[in-house]
Backbone bond lengths (Angstrom), bond angles and torsions (degrees), N, CA, C in turn:
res aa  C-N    CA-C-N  psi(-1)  N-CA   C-N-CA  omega(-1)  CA-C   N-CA-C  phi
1 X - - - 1.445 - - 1.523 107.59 -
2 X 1.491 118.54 111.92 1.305 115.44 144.59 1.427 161.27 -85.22
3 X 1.489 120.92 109.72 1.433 112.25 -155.44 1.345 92.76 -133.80
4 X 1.587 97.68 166.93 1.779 108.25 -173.26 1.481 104.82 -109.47
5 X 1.434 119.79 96.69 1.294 134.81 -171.12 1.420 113.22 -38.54
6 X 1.417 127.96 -46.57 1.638 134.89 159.25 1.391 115.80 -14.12
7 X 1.578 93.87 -59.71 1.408 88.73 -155.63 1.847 116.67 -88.89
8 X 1.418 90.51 18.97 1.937 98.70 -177.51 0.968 115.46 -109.33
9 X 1.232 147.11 160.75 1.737 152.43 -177.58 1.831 89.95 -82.69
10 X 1.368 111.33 152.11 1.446 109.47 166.81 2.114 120.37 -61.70
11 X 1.165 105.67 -1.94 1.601 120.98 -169.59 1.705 89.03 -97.10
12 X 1.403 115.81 -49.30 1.253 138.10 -163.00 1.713 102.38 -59.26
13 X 1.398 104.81 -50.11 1.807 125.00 -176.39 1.829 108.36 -78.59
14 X 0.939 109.49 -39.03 1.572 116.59 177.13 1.368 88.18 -71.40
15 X 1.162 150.34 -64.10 1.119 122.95 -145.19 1.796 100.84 -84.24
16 X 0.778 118.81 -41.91 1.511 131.38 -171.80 2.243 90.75 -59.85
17 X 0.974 124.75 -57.18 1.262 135.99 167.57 1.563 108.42 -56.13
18 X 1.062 130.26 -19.30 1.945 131.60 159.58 1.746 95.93 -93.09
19 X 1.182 144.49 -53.42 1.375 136.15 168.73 1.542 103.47 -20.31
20 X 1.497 103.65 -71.13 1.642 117.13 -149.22 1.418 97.75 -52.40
21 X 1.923 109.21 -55.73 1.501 106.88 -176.38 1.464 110.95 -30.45
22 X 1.835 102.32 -80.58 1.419 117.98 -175.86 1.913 113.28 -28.20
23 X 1.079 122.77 -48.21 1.392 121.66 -165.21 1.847 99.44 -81.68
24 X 1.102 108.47 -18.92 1.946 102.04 174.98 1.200 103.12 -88.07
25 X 1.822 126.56 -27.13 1.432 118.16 179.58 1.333 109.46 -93.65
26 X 1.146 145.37 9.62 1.839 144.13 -152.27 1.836 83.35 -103.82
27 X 1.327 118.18 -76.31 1.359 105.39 -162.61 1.694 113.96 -41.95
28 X 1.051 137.56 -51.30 1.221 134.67 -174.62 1.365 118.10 -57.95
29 X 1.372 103.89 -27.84 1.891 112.20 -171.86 1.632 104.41 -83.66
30 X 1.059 101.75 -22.98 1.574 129.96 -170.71 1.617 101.50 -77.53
31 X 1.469 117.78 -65.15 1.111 121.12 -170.88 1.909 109.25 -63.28
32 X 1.650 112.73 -39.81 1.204 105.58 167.36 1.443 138.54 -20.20
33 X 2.000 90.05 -50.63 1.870 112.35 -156.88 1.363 94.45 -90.66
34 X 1.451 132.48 -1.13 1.350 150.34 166.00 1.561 113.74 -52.24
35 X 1.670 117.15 131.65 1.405 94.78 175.82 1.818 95.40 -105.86
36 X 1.004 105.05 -157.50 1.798 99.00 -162.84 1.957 106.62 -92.42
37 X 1.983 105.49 135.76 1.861 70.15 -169.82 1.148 103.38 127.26
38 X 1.098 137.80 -51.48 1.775 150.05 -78.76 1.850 71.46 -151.48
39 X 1.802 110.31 147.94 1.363 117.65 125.98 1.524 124.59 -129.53
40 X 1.031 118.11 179.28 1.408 114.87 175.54 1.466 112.46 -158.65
41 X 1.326 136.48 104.51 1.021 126.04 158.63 2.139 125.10 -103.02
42 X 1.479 86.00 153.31 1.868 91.51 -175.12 1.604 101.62 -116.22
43 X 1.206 94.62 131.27 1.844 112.38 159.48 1.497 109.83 -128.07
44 X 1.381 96.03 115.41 1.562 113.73 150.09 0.880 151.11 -53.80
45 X 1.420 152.88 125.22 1.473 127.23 -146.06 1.350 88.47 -83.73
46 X 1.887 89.21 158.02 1.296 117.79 -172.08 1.392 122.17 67.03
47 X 1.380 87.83 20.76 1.584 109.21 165.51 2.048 109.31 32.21
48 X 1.280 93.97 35.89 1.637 97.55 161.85 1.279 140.87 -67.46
49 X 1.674 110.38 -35.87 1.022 143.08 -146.82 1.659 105.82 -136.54
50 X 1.170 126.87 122.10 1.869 125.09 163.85 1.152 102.73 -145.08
51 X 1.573 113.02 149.91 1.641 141.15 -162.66 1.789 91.19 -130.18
52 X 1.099 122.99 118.27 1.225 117.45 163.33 1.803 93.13 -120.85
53 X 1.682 103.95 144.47 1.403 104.94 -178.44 1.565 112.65 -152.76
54 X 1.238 122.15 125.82 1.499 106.68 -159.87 1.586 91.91 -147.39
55 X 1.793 107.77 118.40 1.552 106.44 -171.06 1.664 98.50 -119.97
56 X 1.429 101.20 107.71 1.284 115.82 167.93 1.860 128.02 -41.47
């Protein structure tokens, strides 16, 4: 995720900086609870955000 730190409140950047984590760790945790075969994709509203995940 790229953002221009300036223009965010420090509450504003922490949270946006816990997003980023969460969205680099979700596919893997995701693919775990996966059985084999399987896809799953997630959209967020406002279609900001998509997870496509497909465990062979």
């Amino acid at each position: 995720m790229i953002t221009q730190p300036e223009t965010f409140s420090e509450q504003e950047q922490e949270n946006i900086n816990r997003m980023d984590i969460a969205l680099q760790t979700v596919p893997d945790i995701l693919e775990n609870l996966m059985t084999p075969d399987t896809q799953m994709t997630i959209v967020l509203r406002q279609r900001r955000s998509r997870v496509d995940l497909t465990k062979a």
